[in-house]
Short mmCIF file of the C-alpha atoms (twelve columns), coordinates in Angstrom:
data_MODEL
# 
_entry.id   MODEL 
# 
loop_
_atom_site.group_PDB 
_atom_site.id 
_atom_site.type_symbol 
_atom_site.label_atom_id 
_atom_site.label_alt_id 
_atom_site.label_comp_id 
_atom_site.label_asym_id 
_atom_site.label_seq_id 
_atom_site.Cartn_x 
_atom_site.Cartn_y 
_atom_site.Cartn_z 
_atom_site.pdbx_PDB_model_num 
ATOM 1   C CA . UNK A 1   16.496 44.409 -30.492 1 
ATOM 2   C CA . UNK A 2   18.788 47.346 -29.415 1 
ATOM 3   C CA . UNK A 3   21.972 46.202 -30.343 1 
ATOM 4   C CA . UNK A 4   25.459 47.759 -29.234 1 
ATOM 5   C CA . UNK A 5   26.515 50.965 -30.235 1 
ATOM 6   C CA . UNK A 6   30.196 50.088 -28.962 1 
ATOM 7   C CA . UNK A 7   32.368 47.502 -26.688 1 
ATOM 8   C CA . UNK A 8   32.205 44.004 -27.862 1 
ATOM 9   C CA . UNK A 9   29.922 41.992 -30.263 1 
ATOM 10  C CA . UNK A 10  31.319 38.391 -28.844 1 
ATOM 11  C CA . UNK A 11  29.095 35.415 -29.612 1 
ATOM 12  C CA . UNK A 12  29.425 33.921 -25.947 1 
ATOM 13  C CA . UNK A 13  26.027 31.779 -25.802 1 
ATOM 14  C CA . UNK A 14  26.771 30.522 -29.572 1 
ATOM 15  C CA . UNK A 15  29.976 28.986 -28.227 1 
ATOM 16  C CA . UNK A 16  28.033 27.425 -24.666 1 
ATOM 17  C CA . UNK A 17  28.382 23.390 -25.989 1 
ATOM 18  C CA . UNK A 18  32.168 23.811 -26.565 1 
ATOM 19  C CA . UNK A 19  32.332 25.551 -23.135 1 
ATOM 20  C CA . UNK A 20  30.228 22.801 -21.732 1 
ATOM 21  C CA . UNK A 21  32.327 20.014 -23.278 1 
ATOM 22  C CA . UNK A 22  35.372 22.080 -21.748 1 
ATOM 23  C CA . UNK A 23  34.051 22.196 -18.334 1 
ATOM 24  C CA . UNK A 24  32.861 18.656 -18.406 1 
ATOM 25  C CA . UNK A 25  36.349 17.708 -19.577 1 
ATOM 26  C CA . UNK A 26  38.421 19.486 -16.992 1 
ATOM 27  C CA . UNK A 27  35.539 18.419 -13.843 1 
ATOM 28  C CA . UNK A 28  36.635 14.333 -15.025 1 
ATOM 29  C CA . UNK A 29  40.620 15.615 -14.658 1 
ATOM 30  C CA . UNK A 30  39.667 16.889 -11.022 1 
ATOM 31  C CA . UNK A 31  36.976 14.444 -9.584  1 
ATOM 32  C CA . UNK A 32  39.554 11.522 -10.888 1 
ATOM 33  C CA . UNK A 33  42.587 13.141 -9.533  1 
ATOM 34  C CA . UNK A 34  40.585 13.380 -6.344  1 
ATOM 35  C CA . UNK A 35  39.280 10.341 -5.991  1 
ATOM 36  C CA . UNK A 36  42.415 8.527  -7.433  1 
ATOM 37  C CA . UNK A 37  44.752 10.306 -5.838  1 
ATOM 38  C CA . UNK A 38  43.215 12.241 -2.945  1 
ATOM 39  C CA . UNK A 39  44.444 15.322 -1.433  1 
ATOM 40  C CA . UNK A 40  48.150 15.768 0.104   1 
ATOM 41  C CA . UNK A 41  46.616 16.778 3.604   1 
ATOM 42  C CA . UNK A 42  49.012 19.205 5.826   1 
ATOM 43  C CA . UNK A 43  49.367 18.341 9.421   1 
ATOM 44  C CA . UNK A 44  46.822 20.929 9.993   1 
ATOM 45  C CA . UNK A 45  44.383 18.328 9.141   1 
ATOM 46  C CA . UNK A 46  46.206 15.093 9.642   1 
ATOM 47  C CA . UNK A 47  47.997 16.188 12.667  1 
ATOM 48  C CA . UNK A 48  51.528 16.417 13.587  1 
ATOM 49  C CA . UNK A 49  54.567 19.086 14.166  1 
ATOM 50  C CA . UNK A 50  55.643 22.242 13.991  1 
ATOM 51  C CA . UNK A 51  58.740 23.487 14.310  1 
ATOM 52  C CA . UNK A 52  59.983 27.148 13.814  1 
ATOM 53  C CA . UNK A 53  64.098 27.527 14.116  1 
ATOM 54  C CA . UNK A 54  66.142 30.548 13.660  1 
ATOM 55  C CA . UNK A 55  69.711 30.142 12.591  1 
ATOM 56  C CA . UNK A 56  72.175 33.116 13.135  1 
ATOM 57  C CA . UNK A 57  73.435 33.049 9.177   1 
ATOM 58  C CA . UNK A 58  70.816 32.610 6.398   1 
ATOM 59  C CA . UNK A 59  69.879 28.833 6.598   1 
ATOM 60  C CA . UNK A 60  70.722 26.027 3.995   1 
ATOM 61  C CA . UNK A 61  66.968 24.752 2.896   1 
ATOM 62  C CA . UNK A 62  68.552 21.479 1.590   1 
ATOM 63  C CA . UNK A 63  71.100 20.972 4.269   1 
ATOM 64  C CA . UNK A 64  68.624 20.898 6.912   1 
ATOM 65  C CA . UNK A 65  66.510 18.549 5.057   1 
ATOM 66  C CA . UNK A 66  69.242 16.326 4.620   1 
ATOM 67  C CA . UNK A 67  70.377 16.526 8.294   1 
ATOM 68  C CA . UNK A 68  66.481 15.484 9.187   1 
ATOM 69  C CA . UNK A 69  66.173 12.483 7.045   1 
ATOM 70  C CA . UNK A 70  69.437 11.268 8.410   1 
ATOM 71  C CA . UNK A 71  67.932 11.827 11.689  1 
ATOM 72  C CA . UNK A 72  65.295 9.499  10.917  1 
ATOM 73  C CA . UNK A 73  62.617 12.053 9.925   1 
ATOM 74  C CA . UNK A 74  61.697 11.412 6.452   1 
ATOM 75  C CA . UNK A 75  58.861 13.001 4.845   1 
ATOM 76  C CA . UNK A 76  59.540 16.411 6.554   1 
ATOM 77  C CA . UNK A 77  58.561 19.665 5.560   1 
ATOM 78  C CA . UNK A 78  61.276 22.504 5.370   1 
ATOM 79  C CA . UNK A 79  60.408 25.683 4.313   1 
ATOM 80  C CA . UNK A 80  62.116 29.378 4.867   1 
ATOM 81  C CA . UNK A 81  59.722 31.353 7.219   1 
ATOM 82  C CA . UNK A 82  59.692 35.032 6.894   1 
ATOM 83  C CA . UNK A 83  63.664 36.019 6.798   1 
ATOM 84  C CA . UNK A 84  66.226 33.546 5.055   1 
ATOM 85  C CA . UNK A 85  67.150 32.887 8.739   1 
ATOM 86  C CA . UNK A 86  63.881 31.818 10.011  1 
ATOM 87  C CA . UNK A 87  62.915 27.562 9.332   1 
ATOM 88  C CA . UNK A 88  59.381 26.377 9.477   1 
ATOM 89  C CA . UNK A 89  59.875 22.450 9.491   1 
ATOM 90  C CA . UNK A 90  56.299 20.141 9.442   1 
ATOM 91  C CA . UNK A 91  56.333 16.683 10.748  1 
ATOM 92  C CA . UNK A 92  53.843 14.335 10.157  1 
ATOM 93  C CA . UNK A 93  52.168 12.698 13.299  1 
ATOM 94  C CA . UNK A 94  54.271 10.184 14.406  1 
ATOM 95  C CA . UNK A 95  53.152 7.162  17.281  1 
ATOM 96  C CA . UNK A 96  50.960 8.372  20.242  1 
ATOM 97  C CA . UNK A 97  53.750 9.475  23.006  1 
ATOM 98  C CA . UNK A 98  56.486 10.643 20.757  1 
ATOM 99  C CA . UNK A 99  55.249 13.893 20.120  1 
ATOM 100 C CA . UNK A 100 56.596 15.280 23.590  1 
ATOM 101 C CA . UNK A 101 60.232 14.347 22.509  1 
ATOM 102 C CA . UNK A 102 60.274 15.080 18.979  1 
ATOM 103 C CA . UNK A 103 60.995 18.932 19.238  1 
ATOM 104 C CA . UNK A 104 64.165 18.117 21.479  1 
ATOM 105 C CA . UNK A 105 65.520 15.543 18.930  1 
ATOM 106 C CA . UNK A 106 65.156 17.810 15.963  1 
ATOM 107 C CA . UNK A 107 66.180 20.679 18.285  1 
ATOM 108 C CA . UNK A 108 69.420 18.500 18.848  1 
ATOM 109 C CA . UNK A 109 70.271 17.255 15.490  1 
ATOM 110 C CA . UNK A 110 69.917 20.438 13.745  1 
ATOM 111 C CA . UNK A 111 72.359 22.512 16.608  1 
ATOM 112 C CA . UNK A 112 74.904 19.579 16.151  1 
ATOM 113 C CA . UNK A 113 75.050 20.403 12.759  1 
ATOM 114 C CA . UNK A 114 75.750 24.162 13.036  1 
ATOM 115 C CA . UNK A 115 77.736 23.767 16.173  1 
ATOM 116 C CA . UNK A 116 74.753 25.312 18.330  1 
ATOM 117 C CA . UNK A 117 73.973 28.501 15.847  1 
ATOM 118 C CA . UNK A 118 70.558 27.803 16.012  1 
ATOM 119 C CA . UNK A 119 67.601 29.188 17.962  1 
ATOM 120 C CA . UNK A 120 64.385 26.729 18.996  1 
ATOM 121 C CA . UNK A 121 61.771 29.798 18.571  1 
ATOM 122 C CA . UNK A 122 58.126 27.656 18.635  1 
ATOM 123 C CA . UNK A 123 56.375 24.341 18.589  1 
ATOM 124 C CA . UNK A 124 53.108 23.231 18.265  1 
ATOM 125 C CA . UNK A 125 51.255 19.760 18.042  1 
ATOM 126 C CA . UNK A 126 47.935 18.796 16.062  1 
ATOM 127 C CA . UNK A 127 46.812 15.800 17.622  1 
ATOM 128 C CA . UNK A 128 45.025 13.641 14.741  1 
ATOM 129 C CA . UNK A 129 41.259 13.979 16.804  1 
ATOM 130 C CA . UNK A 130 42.091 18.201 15.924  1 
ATOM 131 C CA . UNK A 131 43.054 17.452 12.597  1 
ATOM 132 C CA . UNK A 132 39.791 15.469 11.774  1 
ATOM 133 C CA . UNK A 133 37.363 18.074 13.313  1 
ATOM 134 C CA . UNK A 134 39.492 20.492 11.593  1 
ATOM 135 C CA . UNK A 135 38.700 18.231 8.190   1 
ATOM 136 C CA . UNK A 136 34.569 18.498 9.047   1 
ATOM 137 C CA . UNK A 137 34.685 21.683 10.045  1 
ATOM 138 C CA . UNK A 138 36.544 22.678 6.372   1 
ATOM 139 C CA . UNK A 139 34.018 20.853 4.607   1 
ATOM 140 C CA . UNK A 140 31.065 21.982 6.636   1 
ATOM 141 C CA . UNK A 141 31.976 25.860 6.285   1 
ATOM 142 C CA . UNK A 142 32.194 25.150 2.182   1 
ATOM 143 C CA . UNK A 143 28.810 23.703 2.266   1 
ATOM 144 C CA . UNK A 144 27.516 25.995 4.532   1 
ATOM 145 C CA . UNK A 145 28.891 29.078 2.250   1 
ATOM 146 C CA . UNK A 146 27.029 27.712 -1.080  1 
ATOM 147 C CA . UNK A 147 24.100 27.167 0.598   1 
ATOM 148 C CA . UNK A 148 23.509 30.672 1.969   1 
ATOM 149 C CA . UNK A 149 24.459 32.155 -1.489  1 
ATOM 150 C CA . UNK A 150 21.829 30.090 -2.958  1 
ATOM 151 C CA . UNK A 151 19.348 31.793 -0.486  1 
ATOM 152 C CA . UNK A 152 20.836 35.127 -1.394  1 
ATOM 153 C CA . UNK A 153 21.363 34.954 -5.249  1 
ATOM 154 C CA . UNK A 154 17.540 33.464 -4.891  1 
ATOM 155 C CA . UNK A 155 16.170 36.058 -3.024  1 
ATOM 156 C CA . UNK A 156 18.305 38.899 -4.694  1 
ATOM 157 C CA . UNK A 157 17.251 37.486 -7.892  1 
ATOM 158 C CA . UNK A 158 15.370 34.439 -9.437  1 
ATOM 159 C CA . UNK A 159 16.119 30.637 -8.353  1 
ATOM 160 C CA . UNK A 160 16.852 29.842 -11.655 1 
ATOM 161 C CA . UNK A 161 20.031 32.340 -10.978 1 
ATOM 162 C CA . UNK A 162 20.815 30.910 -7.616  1 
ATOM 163 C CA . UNK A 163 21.272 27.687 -8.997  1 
ATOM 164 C CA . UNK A 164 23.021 28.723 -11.600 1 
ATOM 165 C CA . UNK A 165 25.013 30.245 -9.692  1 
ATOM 166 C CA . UNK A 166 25.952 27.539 -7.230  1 
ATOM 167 C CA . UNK A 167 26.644 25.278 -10.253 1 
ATOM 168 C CA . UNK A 168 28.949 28.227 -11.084 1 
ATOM 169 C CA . UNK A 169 30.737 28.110 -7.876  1 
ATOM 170 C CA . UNK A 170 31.181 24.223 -7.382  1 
ATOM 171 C CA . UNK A 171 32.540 24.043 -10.843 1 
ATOM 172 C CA . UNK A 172 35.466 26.525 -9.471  1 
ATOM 173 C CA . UNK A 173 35.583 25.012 -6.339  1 
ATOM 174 C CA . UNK A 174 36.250 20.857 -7.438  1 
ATOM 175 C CA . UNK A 175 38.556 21.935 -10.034 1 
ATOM 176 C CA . UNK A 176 41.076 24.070 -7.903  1 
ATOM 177 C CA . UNK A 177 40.946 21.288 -5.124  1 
ATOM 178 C CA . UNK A 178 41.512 18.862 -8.083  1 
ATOM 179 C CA . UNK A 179 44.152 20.452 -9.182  1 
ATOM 180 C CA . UNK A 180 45.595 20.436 -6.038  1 
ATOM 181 C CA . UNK A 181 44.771 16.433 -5.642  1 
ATOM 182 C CA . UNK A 182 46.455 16.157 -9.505  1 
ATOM 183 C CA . UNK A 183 49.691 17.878 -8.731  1 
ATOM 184 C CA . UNK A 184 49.476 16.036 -5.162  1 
ATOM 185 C CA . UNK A 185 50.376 20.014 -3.751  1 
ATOM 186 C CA . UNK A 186 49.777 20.085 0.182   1 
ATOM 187 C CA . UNK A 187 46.596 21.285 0.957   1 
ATOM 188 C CA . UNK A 188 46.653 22.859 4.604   1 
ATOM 189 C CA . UNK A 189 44.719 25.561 5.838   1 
ATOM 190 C CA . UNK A 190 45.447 28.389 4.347   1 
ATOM 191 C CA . UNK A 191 44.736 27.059 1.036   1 
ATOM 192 C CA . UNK A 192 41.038 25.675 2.410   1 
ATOM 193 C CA . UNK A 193 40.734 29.673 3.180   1 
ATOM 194 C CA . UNK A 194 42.058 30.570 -0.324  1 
ATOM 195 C CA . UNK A 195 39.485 28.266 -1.922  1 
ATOM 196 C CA . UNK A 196 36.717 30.191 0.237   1 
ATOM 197 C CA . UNK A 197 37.760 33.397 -0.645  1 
ATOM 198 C CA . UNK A 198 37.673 32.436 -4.422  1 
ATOM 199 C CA . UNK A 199 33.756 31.696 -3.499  1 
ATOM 200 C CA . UNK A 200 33.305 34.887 -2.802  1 
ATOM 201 C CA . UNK A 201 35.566 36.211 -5.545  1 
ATOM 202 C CA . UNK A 202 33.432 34.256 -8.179  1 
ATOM 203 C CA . UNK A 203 30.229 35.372 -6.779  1 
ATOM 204 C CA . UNK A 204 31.103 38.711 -6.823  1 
ATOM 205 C CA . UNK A 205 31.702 38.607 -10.637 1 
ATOM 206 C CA . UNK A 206 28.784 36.731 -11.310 1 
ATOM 207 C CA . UNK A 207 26.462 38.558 -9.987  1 
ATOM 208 C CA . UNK A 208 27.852 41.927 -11.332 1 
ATOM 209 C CA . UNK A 209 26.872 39.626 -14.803 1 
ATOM 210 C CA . UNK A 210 23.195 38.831 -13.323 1 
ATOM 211 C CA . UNK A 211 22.678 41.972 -12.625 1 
ATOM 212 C CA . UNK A 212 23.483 43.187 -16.441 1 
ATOM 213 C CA . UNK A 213 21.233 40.663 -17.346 1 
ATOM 214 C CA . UNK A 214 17.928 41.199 -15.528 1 
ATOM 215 C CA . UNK A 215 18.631 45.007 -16.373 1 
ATOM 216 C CA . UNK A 216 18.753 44.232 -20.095 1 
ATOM 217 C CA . UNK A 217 15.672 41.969 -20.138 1 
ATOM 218 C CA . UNK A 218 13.703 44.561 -18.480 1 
ATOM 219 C CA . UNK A 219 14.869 47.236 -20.642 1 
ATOM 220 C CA . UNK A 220 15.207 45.056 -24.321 1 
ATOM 221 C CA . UNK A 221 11.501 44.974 -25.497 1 
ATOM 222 C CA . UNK A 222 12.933 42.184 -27.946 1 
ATOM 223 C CA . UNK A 223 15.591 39.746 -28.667 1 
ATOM 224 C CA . UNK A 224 15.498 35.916 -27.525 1 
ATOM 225 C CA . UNK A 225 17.032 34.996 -24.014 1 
ATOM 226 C CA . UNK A 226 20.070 34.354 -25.698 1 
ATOM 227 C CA . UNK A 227 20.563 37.251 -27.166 1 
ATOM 228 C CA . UNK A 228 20.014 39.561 -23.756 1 
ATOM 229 C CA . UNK A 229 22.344 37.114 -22.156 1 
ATOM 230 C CA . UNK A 230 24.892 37.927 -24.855 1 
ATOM 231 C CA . UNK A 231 24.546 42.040 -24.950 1 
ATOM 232 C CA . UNK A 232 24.758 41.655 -20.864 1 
ATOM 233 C CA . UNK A 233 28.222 39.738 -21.179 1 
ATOM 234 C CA . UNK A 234 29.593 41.950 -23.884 1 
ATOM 235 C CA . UNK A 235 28.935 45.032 -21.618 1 
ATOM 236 C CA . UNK A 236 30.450 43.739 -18.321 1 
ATOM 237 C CA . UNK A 237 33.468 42.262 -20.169 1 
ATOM 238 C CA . UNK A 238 35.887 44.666 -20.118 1 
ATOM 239 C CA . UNK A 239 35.258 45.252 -16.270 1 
ATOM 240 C CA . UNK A 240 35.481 41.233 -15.595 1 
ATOM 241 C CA . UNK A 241 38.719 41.190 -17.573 1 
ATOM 242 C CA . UNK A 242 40.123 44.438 -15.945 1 
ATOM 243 C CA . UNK A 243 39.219 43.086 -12.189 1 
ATOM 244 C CA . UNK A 244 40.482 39.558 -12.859 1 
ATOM 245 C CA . UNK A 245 43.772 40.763 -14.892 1 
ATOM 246 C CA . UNK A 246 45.099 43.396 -12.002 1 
ATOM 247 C CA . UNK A 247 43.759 40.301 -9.406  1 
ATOM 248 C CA . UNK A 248 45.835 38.009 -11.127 1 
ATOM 249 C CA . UNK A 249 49.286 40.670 -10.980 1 
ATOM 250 C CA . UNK A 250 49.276 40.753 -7.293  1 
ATOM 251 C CA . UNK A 251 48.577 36.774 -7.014  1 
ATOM 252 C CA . UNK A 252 51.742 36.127 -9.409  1 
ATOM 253 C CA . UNK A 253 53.683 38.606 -7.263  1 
ATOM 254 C CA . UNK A 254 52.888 37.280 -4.000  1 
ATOM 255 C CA . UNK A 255 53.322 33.381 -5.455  1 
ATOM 256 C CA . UNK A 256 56.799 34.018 -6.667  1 
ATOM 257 C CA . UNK A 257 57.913 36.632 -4.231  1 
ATOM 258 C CA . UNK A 258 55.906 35.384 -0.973  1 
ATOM 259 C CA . UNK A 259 58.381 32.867 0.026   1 
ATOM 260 C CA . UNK A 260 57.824 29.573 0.245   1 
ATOM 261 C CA . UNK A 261 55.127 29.478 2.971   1 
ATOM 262 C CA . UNK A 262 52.229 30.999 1.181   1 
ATOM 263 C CA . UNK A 263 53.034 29.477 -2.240  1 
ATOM 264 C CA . UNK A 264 49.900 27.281 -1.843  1 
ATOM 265 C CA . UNK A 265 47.848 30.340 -1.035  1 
ATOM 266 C CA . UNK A 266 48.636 31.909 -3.197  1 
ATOM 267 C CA . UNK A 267 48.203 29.137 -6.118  1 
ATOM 268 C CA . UNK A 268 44.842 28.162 -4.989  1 
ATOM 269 C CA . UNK A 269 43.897 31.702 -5.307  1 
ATOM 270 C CA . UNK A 270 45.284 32.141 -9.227  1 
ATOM 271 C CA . UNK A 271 43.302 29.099 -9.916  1 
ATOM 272 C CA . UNK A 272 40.397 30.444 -8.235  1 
ATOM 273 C CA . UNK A 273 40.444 33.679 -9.905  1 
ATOM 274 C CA . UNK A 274 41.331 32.603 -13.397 1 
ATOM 275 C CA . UNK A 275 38.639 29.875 -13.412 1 
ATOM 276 C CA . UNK A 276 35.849 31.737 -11.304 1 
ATOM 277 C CA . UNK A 277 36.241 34.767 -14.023 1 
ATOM 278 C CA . UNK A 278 35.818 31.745 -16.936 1 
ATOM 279 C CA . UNK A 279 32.746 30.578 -15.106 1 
ATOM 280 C CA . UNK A 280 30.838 34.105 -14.509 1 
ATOM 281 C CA . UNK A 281 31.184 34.054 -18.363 1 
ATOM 282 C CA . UNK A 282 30.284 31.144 -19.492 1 
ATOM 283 C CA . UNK A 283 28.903 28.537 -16.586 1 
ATOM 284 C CA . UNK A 284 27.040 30.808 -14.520 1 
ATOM 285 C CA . UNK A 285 24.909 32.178 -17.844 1 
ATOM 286 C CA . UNK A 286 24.650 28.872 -19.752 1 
ATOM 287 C CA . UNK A 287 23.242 27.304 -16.395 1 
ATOM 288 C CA . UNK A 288 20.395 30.244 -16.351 1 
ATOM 289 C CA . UNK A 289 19.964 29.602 -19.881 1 
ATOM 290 C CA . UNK A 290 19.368 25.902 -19.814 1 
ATOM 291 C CA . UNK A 291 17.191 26.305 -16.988 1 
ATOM 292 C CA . UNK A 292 15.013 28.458 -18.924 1 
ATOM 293 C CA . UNK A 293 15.345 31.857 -17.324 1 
ATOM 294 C CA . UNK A 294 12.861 34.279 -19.847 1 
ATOM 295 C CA . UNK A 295 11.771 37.808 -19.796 1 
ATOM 296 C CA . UNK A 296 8.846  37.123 -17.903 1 
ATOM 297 C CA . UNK A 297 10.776 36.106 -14.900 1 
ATOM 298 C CA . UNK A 298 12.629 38.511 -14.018 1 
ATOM 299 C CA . UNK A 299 9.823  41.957 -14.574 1 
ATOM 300 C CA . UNK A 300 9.102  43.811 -11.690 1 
ATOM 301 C CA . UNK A 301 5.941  42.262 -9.744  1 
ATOM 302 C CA . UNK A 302 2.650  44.497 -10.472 1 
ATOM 303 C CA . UNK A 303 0.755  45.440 -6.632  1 
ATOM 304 C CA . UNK A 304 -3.029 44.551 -6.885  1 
ATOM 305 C CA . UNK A 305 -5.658 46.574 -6.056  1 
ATOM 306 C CA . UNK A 306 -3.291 49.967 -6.888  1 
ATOM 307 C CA . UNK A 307 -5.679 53.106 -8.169  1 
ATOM 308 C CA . UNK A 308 -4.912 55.340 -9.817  1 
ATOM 309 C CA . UNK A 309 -6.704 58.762 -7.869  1 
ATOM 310 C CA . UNK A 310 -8.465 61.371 -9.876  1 
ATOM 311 C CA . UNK A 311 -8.820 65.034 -8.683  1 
# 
């Protein structure tokens, strides 16, 4: 077997039962913190209130928390929306008929407590029939998404990849959303859209690694499985670490300097990224290499009945 020249000699595939025992580990943490503990739904899903203020100094987060709560509205959501002036505040869905009135009595309390130096700018109500369709229809495009890039991956490649692949992206997929369940973060749309784009950001990484590897075990004329799999990952290495450590800069920048408002964004996407770039490496290839994926599987089909013509 042609062995490396340069670049890494890392024994990935020796280490694949302490990976496995790792991932097996950290998919009990999730599944139990979901089940357990289930997911801290936003009113996106569970319906309920919106409310986006605009004060004419730079508002006081916890004084406008407390002014809600003694108010009556406990469990509200405060957050700073775009300028320090702007407030985005979330209520949770309250009795059928009080929605129409709510805006005006948070409206009132918080311009009594800034002597009217406040400016009602939007509201919007998520009925709880919106927020369960809303709850199928997240679910429903996550399915739908692994399912066509099992199709793909098997058509692109071999179906022992497409599985392997799909294992892949489920693994990244239950334990960002169980991290979310375990920390008992709110989980509202835009993280549901984080948590498909780090689908396609896992996908992309594995199959840069597939690729590697049906290259190599078309060119290698020797070497076990294992052995390909490991010269493919050493190669693409450096580029997975380079993609996922600049990926991982602008996540941390946008998580700490974002505001408030896209902090779940932008956490379920670090997750996703640091995770999916474990999983191209170690899930994704140990799943093709338990499944049994061999040289003769992935050579180029030979055409019948081809002649060669003589002059």
């Amino acid at each position: 077997m042609r062995l490396l020249k340069k670049g890494t000699t890392l024994d990935f595939m020796g280490k694949r039962k302490l990976a496995l025992v790792f991932s097996g580990a950290m998919l009990l943490v999730a599944l139990g913190a979901i089940l357990a503990r289930g997911l801290h739904l936003g009113i996106d899903f569970t319906g309920g209130t919106l409310i986006e203020v605009a004060y004419a100094q730079d508002a006081d987060i916890p004084a406008v928390r407390q002014v809600l709560e003694k108010g009556g509205f406990t469990g509200a959501s405060v957050q700073q929306f775009g300028t320090p002036r702007d407030v985005l505040i979330r209520l949770p869905q309250l009795e059928e008929g009080k929605s129409k009135k709510i805006s005006d009595d948070v409206f009132a309390l918080l311009s009594k407590a800034v002597d009217g130096k406040v400016e009602l700018r939007r509201v919007e109500f998520v009925g709880p029939q919106v927020g369960d369709e809303l709850t199928e229809d997240g679910a429903l495009a996550v399915l739908v998404a692994l399912m066509a890039i099992l199709i793909y991956v098997a058509l692109r490649f071999e179906w022992r990849f497409a599985l392997g692949s799909v294992i892949a992206l489920v693994h990244d997929v239950i334990i960002t959303v169980g991290l979310f369940a375990l920390l008992q973060i709110e989980f509202d749309l835009p993280v549901l859209a984080a948590v498909l784009a780090v689908i396609g950001y896992s996908l992309n990484d594995t199959i840069v690694v597939y690729d590697r590897i049906r290259e190599n075990f078309r060119k290698l004329r020797k070497g076990s499985p294992e052995e390909v799999i490991n010269i493919s990952l050493n190669q693409t290495l450096s580029r997975t670490l380079m993609t996922s450590f600049t990926t991982v800069l602008v996540l941390i920048a946008l998580f700490f300097l974002g505001g408030e408002i896209i902090h779940g964004f932008a956490f379920a996407l670090l997750v996703g990224v640091i995770v999916g770039t474990y999983s191209s490496i170690y899930v994704a290839s140990t799943a093709a290499l338990m499944l049994g994926v061999s040289k003769a599987d992935l050579m180029p089909v030979q055409k019948e009945g081809v002649v060669n013509n003589m002059p």
